[in-house]
Jmol script that loads the backbone (N, CA, C; Angstrom):
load data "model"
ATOM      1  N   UNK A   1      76.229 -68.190-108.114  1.00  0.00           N
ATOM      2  CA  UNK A   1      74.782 -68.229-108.095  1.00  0.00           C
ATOM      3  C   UNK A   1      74.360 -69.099-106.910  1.00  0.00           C
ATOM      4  N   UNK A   2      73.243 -68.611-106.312  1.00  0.00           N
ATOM      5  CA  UNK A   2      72.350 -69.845-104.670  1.00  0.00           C
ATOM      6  C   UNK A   2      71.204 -69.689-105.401  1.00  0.00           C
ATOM      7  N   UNK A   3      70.686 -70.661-104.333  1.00  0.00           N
ATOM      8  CA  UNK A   3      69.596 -70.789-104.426  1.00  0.00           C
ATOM      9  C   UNK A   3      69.081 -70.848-102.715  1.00  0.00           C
ATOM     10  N   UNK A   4      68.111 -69.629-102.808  1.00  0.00           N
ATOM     11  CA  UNK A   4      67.645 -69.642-101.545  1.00  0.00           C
ATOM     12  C   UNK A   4      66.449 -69.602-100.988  1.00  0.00           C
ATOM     13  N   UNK A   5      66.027 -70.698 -99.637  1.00  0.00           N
ATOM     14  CA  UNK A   5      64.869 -71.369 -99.726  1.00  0.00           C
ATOM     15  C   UNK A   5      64.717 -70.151 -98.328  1.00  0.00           C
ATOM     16  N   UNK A   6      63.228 -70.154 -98.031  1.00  0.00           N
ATOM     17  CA  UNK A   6      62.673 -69.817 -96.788  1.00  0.00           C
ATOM     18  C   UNK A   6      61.819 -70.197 -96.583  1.00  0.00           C
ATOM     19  N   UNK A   7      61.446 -71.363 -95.092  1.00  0.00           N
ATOM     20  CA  UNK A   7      60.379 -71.660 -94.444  1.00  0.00           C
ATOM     21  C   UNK A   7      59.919 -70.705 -93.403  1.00  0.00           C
ATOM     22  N   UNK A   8      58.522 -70.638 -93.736  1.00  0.00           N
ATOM     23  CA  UNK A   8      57.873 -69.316 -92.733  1.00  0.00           C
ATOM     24  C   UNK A   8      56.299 -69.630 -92.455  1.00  0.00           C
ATOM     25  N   UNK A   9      55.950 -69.136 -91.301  1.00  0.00           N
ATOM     26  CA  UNK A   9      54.353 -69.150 -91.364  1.00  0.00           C
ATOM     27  C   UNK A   9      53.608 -68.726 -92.466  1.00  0.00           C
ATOM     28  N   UNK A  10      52.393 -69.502 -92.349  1.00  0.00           N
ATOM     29  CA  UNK A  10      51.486 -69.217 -92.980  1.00  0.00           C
ATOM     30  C   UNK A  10      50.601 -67.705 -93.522  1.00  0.00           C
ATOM     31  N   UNK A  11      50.620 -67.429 -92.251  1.00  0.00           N
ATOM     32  CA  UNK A  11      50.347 -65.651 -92.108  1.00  0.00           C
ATOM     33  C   UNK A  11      51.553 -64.755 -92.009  1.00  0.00           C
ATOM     34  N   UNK A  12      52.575 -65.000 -92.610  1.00  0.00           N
ATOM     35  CA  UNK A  12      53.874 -64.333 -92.788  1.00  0.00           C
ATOM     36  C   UNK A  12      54.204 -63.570 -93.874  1.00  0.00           C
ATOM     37  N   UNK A  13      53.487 -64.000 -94.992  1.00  0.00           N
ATOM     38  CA  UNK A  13      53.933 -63.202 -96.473  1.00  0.00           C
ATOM     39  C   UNK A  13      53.776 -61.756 -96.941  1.00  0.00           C
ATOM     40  N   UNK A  14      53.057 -61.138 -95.897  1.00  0.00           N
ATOM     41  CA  UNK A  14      53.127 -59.720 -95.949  1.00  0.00           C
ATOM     42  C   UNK A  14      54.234 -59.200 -95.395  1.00  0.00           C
ATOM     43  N   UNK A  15      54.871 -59.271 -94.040  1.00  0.00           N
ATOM     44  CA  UNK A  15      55.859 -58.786 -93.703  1.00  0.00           C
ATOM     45  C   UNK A  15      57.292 -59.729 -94.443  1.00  0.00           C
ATOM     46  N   UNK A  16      57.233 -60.488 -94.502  1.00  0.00           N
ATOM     47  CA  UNK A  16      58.316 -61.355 -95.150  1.00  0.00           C
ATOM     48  C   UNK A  16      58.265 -60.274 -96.664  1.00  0.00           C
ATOM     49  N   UNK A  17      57.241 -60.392 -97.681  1.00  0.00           N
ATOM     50  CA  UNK A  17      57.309 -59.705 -99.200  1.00  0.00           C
ATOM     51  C   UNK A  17      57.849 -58.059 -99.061  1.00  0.00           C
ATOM     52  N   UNK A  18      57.270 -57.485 -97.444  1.00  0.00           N
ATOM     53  CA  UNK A  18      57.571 -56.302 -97.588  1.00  0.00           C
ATOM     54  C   UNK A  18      58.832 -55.802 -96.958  1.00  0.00           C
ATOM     55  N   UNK A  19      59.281 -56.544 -96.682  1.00  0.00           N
ATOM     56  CA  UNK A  19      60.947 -56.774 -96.097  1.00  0.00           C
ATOM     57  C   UNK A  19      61.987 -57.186 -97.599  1.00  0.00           C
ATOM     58  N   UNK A  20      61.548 -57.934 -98.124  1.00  0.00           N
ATOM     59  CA  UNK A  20      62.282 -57.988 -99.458  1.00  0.00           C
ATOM     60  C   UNK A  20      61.755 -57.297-100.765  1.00  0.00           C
ATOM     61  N   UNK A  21      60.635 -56.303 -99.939  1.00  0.00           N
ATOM     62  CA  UNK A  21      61.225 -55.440-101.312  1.00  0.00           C
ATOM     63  C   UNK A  21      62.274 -54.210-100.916  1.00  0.00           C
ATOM     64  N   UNK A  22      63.077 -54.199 -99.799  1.00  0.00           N
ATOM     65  CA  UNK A  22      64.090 -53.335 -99.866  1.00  0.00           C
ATOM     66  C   UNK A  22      65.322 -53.791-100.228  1.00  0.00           C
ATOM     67  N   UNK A  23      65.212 -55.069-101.116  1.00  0.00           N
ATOM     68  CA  UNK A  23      66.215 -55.147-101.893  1.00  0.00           C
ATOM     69  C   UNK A  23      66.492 -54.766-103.040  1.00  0.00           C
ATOM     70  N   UNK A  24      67.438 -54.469-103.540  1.00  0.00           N
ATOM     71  CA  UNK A  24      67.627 -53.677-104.906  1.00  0.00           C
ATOM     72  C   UNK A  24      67.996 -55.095-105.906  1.00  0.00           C
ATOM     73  N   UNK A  25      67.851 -54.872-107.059  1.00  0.00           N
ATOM     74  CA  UNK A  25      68.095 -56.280-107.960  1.00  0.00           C
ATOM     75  C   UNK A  25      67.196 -57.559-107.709  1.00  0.00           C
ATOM     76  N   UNK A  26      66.101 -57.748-106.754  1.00  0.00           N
ATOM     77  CA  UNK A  26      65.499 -58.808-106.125  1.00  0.00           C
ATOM     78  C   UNK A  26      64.882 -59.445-107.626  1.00  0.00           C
ATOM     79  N   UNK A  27      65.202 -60.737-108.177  1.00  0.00           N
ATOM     80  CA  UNK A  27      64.369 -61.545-109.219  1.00  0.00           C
ATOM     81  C   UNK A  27      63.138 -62.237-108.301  1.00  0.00           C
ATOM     82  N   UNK A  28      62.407 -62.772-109.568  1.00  0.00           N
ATOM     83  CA  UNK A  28      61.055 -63.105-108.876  1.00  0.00           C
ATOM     84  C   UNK A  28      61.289 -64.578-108.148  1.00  0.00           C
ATOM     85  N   UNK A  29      60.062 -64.749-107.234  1.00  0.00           N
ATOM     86  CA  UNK A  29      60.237 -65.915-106.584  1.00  0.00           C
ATOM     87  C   UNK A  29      59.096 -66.798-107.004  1.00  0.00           C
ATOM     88  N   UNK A  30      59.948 -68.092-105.685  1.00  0.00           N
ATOM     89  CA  UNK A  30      58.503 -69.249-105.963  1.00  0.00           C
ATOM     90  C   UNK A  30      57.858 -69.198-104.513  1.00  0.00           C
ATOM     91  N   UNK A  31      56.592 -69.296-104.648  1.00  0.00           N
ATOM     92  CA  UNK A  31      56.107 -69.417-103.781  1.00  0.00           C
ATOM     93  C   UNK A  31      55.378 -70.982-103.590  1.00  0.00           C
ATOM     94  N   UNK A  32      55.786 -71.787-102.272  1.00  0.00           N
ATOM     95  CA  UNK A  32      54.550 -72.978-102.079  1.00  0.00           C
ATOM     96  C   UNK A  32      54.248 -73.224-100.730  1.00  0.00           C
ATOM     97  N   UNK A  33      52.836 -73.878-101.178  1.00  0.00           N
ATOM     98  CA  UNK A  33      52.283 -74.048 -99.559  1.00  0.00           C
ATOM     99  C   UNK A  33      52.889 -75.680 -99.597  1.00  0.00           C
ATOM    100  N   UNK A  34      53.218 -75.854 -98.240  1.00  0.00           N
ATOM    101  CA  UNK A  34      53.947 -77.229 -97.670  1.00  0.00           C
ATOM    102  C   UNK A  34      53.399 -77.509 -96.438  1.00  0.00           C
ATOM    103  N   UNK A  35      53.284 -78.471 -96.029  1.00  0.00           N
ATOM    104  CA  UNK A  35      52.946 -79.196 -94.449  1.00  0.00           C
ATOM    105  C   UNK A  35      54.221 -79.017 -94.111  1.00  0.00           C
ATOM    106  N   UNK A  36      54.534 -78.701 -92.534  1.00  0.00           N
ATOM    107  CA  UNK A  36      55.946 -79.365 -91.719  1.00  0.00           C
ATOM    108  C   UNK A  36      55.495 -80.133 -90.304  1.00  0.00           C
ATOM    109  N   UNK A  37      56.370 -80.900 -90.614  1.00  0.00           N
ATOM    110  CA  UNK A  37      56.015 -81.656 -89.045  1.00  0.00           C
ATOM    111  C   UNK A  37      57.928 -81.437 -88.693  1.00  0.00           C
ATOM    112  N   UNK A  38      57.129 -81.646 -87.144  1.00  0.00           N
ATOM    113  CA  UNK A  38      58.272 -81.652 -86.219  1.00  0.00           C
ATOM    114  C   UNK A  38      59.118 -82.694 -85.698  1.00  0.00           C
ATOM    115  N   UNK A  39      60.428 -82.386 -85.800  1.00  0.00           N
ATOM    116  CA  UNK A  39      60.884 -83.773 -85.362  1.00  0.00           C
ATOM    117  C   UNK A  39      61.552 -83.197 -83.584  1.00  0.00           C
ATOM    118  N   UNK A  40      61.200 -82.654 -83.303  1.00  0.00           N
ATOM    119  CA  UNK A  40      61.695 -82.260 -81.784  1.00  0.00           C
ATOM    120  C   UNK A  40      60.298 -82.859 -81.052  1.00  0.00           C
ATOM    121  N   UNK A  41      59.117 -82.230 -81.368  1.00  0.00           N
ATOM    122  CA  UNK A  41      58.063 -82.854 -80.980  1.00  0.00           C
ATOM    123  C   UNK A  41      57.386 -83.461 -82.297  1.00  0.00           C
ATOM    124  N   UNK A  42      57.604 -84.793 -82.387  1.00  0.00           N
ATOM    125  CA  UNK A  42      56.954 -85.484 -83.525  1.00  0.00           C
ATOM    126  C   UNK A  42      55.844 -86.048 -82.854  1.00  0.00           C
ATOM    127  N   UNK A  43      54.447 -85.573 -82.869  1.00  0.00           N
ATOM    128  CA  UNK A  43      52.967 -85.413 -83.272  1.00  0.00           C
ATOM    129  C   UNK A  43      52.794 -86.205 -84.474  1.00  0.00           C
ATOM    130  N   UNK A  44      53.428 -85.585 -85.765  1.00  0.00           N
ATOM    131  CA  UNK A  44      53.091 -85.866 -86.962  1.00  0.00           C
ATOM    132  C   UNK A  44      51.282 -85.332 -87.297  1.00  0.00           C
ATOM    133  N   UNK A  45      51.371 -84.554 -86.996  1.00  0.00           N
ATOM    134  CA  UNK A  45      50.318 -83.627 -86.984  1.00  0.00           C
ATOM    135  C   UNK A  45      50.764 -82.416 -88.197  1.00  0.00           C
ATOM    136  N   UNK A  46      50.379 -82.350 -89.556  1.00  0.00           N
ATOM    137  CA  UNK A  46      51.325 -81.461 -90.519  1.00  0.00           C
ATOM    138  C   UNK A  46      50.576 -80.090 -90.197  1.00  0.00           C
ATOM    139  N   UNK A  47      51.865 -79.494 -90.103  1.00  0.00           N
ATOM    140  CA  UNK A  47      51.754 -77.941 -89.804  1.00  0.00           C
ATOM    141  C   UNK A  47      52.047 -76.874 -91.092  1.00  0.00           C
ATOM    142  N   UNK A  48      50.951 -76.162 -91.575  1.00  0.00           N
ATOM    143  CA  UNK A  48      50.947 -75.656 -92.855  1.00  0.00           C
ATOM    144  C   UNK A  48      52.258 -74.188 -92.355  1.00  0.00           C
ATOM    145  N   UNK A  49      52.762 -74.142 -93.605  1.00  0.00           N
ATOM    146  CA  UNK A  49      53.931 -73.698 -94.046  1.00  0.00           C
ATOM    147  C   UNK A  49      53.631 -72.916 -95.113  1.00  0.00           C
ATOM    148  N   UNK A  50      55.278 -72.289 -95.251  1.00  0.00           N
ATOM    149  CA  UNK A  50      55.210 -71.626 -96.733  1.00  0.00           C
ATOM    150  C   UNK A  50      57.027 -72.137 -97.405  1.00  0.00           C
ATOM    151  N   UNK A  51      56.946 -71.962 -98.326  1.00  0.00           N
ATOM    152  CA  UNK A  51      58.481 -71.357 -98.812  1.00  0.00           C
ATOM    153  C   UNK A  51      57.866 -70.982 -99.577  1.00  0.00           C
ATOM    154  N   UNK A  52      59.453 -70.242 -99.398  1.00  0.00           N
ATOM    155  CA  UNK A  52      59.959 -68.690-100.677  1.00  0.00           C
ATOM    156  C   UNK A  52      60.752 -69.080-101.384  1.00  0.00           C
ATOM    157  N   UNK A  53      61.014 -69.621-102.592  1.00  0.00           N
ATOM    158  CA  UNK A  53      62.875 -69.919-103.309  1.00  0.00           C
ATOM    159  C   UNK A  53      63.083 -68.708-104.177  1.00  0.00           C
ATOM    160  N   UNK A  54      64.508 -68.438-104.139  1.00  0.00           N
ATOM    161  CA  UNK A  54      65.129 -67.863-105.507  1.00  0.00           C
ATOM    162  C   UNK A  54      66.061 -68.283-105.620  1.00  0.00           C
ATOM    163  N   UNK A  55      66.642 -67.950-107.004  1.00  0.00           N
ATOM    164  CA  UNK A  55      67.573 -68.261-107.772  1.00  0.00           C
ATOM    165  C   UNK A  55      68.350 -66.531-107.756  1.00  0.00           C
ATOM    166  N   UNK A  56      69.458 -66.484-106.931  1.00  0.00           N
ATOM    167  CA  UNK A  56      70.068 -65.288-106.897  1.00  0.00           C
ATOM    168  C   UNK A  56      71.820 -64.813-107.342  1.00  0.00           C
ATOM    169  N   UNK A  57      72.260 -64.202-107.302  1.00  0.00           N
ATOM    170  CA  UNK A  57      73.335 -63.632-107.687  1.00  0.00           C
ATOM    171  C   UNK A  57      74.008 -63.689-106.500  1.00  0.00           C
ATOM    172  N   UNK A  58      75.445 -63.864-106.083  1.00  0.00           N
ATOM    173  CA  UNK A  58      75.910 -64.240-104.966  1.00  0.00           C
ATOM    174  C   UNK A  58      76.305 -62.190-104.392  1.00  0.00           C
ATOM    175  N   UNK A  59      76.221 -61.690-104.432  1.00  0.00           N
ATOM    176  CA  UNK A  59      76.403 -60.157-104.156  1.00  0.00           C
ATOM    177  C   UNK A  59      74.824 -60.223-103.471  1.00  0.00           C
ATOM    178  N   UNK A  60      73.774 -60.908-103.888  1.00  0.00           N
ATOM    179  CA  UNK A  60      72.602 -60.185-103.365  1.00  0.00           C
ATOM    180  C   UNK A  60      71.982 -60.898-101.854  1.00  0.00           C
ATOM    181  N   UNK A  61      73.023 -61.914-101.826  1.00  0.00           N
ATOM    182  CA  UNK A  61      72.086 -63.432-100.862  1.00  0.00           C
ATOM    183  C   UNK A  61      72.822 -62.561 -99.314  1.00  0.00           C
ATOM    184  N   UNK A  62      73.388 -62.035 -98.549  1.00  0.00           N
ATOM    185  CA  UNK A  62      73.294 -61.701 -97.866  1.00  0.00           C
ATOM    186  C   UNK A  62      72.109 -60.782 -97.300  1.00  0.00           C
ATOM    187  N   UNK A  63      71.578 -59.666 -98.435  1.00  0.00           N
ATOM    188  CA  UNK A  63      70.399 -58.587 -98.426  1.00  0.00           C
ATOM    189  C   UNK A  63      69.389 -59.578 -98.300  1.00  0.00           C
ATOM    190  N   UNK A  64      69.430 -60.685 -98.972  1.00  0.00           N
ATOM    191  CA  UNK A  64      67.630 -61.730 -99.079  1.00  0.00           C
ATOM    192  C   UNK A  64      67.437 -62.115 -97.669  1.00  0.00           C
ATOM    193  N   UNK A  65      68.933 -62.578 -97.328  1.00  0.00           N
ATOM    194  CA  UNK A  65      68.869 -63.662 -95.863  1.00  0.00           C
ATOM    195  C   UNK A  65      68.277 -62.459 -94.509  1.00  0.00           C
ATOM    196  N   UNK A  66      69.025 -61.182 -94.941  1.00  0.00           N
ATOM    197  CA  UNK A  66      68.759 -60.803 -93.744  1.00  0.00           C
ATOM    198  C   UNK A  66      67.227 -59.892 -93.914  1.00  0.00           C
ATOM    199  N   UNK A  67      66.529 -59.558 -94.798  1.00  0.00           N
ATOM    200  CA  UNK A  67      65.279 -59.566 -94.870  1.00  0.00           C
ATOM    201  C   UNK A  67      64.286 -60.690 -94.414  1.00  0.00           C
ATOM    202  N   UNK A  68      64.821 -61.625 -95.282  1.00  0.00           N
ATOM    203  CA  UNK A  68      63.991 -63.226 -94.958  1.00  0.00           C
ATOM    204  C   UNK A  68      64.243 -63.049 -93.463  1.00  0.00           C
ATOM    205  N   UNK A  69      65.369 -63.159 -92.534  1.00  0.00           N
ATOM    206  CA  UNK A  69      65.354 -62.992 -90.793  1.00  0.00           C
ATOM    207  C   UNK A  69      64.161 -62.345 -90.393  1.00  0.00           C
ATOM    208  N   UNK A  70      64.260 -60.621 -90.600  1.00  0.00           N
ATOM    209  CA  UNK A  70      63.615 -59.791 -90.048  1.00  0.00           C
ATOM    210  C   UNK A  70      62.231 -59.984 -90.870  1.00  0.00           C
ATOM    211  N   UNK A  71      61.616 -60.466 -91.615  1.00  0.00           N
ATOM    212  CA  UNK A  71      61.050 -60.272 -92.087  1.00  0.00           C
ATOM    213  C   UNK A  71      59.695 -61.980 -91.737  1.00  0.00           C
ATOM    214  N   UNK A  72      60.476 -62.834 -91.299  1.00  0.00           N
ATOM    215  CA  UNK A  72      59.469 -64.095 -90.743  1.00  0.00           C
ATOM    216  C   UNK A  72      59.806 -64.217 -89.451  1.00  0.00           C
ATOM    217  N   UNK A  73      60.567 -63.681 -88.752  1.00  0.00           N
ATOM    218  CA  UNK A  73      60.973 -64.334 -87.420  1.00  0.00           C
ATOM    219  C   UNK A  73      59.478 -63.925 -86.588  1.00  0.00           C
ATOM    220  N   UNK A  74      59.274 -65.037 -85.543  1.00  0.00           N
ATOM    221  CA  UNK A  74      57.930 -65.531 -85.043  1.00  0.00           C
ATOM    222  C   UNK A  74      58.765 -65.393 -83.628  1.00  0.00           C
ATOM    223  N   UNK A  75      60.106 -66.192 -83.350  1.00  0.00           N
ATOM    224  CA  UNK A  75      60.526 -66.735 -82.377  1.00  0.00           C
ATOM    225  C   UNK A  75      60.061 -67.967 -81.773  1.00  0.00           C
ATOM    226  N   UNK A  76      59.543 -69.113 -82.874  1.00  0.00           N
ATOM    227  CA  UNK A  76      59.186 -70.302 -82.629  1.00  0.00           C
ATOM    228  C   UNK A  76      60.231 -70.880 -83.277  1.00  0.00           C
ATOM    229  N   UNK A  77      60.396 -72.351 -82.791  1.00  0.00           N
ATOM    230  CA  UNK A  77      60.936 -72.828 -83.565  1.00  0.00           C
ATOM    231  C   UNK A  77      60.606 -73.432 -84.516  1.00  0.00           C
ATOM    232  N   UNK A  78      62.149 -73.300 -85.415  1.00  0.00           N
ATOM    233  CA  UNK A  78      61.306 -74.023 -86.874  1.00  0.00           C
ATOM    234  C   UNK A  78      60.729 -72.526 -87.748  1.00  0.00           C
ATOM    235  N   UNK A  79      60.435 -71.703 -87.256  1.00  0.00           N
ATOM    236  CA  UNK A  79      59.739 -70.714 -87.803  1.00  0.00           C
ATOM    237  C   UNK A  79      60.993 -69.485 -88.701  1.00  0.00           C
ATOM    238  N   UNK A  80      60.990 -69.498 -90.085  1.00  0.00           N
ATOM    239  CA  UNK A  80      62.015 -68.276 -90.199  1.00  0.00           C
ATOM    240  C   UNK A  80      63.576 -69.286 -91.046  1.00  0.00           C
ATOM    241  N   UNK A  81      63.124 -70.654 -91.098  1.00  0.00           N
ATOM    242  CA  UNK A  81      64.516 -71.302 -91.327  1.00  0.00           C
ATOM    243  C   UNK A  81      64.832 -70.777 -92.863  1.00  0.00           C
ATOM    244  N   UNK A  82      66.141 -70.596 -93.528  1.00  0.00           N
ATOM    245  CA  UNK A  82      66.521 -69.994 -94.433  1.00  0.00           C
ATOM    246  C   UNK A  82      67.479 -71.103 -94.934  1.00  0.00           C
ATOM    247  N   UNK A  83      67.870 -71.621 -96.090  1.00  0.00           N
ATOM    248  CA  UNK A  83      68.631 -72.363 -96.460  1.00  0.00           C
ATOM    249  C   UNK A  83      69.241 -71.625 -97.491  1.00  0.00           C
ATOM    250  N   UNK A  84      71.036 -71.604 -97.471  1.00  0.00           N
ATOM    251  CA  UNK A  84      71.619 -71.054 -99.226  1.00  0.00           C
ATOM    252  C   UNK A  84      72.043 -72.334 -99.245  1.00  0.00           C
ATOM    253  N   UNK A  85      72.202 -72.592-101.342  1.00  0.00           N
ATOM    254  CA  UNK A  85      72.727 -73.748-101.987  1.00  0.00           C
ATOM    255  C   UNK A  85      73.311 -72.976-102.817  1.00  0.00           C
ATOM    256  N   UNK A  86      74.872 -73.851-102.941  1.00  0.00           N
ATOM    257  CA  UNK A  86      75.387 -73.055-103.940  1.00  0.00           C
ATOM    258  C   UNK A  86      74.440 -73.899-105.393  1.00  0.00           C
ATOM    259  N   UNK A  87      74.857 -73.025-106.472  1.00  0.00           N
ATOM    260  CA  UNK A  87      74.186 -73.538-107.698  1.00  0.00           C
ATOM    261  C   UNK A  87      75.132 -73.208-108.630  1.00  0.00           C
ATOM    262  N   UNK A  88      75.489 -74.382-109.454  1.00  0.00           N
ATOM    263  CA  UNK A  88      77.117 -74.743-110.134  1.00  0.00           C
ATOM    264  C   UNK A  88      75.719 -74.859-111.703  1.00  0.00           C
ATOM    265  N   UNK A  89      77.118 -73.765-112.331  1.00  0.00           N
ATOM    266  CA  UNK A  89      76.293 -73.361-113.827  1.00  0.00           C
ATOM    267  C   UNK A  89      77.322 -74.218-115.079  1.00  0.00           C
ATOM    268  N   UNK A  90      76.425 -74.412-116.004  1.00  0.00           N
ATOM    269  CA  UNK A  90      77.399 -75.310-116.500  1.00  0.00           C
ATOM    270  C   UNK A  90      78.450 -74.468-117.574  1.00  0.00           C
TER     271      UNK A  90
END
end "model"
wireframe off; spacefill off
backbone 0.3
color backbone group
């Protein structure tokens, strides 16, 4: 089991949602709005955000990641970052 996060623009959740629905088996997600600031250029000026999390099946996290890619990439940085965690069941 992961758990997998995606940071993405703000105006991203249409192509990001409609990129993962060509996954088959997809469970529901979380959605939150977040500030990010930058530490390459730290301003500290918070830059509104999104994540996406799920809680997935390890067969499916390759299909999420590469939707989540094609599906937020901006070509900024910072924009599109994807994190897997494994998640240890008891």
């Amino acid at each position: 089991m992961k758990e997998v996060k995606a940071v993405f623009q703000p105006f991203m959740p249409k192509p990001v949602l409609e990129a993962l629905q060509k996954v088959d088996h997809l469970p529901a997600a979380t959605e939150t709005e977040v500030d990010g600031y930058s530490v390459v250029h730290p301003d500290y000026t918070p830059k509104p955000k999104i994540i996406l999390e799920f809680m997935v099946p390890d067969d499916i996290v390759d299909a999420i990641v590469q939707a989540l890619q094609s599906g937020a990439h901006t070509g900024n940085l910072g924009d599109g970052c994807i994190f897997v965690i494994e998640v240890k069941l008891p």
